[in-house]
C-alpha positions in Angstrom: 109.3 130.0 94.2 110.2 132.6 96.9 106.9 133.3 99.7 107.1 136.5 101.6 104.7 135.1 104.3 103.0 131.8 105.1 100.0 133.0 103.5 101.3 133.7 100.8 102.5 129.7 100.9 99.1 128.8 102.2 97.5 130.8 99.0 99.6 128.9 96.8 98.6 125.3 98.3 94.7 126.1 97.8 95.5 126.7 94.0 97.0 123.2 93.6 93.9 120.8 92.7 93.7 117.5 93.5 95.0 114.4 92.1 93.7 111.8 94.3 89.7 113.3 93.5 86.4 110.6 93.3 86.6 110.7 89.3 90.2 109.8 89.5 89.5 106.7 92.3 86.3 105.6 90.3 88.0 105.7 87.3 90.9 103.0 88.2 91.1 100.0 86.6 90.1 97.9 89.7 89.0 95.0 87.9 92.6 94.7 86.9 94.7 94.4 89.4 94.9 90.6 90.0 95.8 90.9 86.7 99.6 91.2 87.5 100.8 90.2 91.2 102.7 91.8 94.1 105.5 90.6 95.4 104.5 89.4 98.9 107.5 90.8 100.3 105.9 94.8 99.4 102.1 93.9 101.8 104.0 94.6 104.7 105.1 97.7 103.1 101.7 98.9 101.9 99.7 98.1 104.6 102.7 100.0 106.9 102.4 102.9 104.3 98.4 103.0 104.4 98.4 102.9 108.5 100.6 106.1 108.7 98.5 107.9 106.4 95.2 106.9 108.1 96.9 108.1 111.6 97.6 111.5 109.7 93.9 112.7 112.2 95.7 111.8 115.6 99.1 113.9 114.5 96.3 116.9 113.5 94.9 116.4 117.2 97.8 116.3 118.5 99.5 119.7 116.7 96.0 121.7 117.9 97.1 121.3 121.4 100.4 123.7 120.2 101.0 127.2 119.2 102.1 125.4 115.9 98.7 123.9 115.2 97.0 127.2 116.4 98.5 129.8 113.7 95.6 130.3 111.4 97.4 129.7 108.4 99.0 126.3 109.2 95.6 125.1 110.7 93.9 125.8 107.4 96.5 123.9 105.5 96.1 120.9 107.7 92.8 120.7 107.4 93.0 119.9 103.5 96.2 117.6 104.3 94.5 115.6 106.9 91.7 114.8 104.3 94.2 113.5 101.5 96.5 111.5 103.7 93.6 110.0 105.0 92.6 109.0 101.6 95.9 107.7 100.8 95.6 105.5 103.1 92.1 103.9 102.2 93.1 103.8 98.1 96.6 101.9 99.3 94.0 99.7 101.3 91.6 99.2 98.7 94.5 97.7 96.0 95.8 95.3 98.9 92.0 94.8 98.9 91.7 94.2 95.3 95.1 92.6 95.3 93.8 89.4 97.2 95.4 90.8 101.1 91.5 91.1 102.4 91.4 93.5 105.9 89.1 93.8 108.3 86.3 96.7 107.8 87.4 97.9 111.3 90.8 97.9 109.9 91.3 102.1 110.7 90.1 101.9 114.3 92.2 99.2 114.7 95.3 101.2 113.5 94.4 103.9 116.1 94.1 101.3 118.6 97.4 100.0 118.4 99.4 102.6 118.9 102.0 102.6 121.4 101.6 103.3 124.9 104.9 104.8 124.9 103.8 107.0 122.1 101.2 108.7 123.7 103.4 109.4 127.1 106.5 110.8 124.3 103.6 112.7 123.0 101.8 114.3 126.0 105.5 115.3 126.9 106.6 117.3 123.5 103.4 119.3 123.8 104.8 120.5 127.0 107.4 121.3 125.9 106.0 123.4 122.3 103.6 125.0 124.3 106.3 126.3 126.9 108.8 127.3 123.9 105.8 128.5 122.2 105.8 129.9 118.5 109.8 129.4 118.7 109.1 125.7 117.9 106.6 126.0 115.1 110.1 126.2 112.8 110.7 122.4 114.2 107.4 121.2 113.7 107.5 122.8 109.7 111.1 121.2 109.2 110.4 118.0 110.7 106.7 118.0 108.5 109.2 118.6 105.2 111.5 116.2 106.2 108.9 113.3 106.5 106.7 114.3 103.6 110.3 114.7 101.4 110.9 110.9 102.6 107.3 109.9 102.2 107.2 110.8 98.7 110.7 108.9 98.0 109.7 106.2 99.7 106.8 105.6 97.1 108.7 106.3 94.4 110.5 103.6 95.5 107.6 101.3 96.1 106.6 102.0 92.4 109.7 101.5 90.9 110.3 98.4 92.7 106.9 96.9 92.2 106.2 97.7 88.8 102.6 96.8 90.0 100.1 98.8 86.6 97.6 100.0 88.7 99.2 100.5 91.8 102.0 102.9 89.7 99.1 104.5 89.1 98.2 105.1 92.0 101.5 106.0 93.8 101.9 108.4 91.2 98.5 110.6 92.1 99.7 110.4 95.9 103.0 111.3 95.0 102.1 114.7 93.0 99.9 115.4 96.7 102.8 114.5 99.0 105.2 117.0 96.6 102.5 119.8 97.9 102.7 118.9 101.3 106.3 119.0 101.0 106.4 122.6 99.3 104.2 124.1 102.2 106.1 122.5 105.1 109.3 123.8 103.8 108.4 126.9 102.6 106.9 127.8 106.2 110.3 126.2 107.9 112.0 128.4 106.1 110.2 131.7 106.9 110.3 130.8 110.6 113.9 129.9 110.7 114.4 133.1 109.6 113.0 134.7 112.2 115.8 134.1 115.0 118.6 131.8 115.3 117.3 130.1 118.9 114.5 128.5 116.3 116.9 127.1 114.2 119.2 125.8 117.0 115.8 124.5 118.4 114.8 122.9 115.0 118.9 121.0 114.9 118.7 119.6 118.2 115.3 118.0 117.9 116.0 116.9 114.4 119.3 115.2 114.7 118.1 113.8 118.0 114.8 112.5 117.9 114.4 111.6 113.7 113.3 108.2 113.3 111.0 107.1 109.8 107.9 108.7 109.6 106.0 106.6 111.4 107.7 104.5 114.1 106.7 105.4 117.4 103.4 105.5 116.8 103.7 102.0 114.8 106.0 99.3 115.5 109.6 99.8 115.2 110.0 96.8 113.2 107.3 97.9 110.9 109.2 100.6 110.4 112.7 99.2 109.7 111.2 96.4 107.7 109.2 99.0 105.3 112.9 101.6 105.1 115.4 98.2 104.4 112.8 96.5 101.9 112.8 100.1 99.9 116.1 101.7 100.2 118.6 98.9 100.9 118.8 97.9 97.4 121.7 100.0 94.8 121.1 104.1 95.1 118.6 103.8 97.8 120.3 105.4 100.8 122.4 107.7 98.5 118.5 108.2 97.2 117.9 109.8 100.5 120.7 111.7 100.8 120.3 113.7 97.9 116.1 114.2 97.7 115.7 114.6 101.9 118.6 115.0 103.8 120.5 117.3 101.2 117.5 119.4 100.6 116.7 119.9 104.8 119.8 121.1 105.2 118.9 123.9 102.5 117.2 125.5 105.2 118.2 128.0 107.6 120.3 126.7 110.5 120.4 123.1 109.4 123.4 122.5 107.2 125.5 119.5 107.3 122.4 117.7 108.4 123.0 114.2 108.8 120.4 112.3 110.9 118.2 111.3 108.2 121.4 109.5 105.6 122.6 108.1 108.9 119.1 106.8 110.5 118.1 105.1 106.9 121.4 103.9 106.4 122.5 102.1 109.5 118.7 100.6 109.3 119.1 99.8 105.7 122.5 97.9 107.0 121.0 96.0 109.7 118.1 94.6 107.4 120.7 93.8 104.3 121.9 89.8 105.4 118.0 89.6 105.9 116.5 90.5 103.1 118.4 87.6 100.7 115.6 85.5 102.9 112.4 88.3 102.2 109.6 86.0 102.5 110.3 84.2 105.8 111.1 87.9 107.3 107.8 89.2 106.0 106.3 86.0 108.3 108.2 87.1 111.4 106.2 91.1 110.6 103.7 91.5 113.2 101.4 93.6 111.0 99.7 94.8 114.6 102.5 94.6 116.9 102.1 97.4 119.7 105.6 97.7 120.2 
């Protein structure tokens, strides 16, 4: 589907209903889930999953503060996006819930509470830097947004696949068909502004194959995030997985082909964690689910 302007993209994204709705929470078999267990070595991964969603309104903050989060069009969309990451997060917290993993009530302010220090200095820092390169960088911000909602959505997949959990394939699947929106917007307006000039798209290279790390760490702990990529996509297909739904399809856009930075960041991760995970459950104990760095 070809967009001649990002409203026409933004048009198309408030056609698209959604999955993850009240009738469609309320109507989950709940009562079932301790009906079949989870793997212990996937909690990490959920509740690593669930707390990047829930942070989804401190990456909206932060994207106001830029010429990115300013255009009309792209802070309409995010407005709808914050709200159904957001509840990603509290249904993935709600089957851990149901699952027998109990959490504490204050469970979201305490995500928001332990993010890194370092994070918010890196932070404070890029908006600088956007607001100085102005409406040249909103290109970098749309491709990066693609390539972590691309990974996102593969990175469930995964989870489903892998846990074979009833309920919780349920689940996945209704947050899947809203990340594949997500996706379709973010890439469709990367791709109109890449087109614009080719300083964006050497803007958008540089950034990408220099600062992409999961979706996630930074804000969380590193080891969360290494520990949540190895458990998913070190097993057969998983990196090549990667390779051909995120880092193949980024470099479909203008100015990044030949990308590699995603296939090489999951892989050499994926690598590190392999001799490890033969031994899952006692590296699931060494996880500091809260660790600030």
């Amino acid at each position: 589907m070809a967009f001649e302007t990002s409203k026409d993209v933004l048009d198309w994204y408030e056609k698209q209903d959604r999955t993850l709705s009240k009738e469609f929470i309320d109507g989950l078999p709940w009562h079932t889930v301790k009906d079949t267990p989870i793997d212990e070595k996937f909690v990490p991964v959920l509740l690593y999953m669930r707390d990047v969603e829930v942070l989804t309104d401190m990456y909206h903050r932060e994207l106001q503060r830029t010429p990115t989060g300013r255009d009309p069009v792209i802070a309409k969309f995010m407005e709808r996006w914050g709200v159904e990451e957001i509840t990603h997060g509290q249904v993935i917290n709600r089957f851990l819930n149901e699952a027998g993993y109990e959490t504490p009530d204050d469970w979201q302010s305490q995500t928001h509470l332990n993010v890194t220090k370092t994070y918010h200095t890196y932070t404070y820092l890029m908006t600088m830097l956007t607001n100085l390169l102005g409406s040249r960088f909103t290109g970098t911000h749309m491709a990066f947004g693609a390539i972590h909602e691309m990974s996102t959505a593969q990175a469930y997949r995964r989870m489903k696949e892998l846990a074979n959990h009833p309920v919780l394939s349920i689940i996945l699947e209704g947050i899947i068909r809203e990340e594949a929106a997500h996706t379709h917007f973010y890439w469709s307006v990367a791709k109109l502004e890449l087109q614009k000039s080719t300083t964006a798209q050497k803007i958008a290279r540089k950034v990408i194959e220099t600062f992409y790390v999961p979706v996630g760490q930074g804000s969380l702990a590193k080891s969360r995030a290494e520990y949540s990529v190895a458990m998913l996509f070190s097993g057969e297909g998983g990196v090549e997985t990667i390779d051909r739904t995120v880092t193949q399809r980024a470099s479909q856009l203008p100015g990044l082909d030949g990308l590699t930075r995603v296939k090489t960041k999951s892989g050499g991760i994926c690598s590190k964690f392999r001799p490890k995970l033969a031994a899952a459950s006692a590296l699931v104990l060494s996880i500091n689910l809260y660790a600030a760095v």
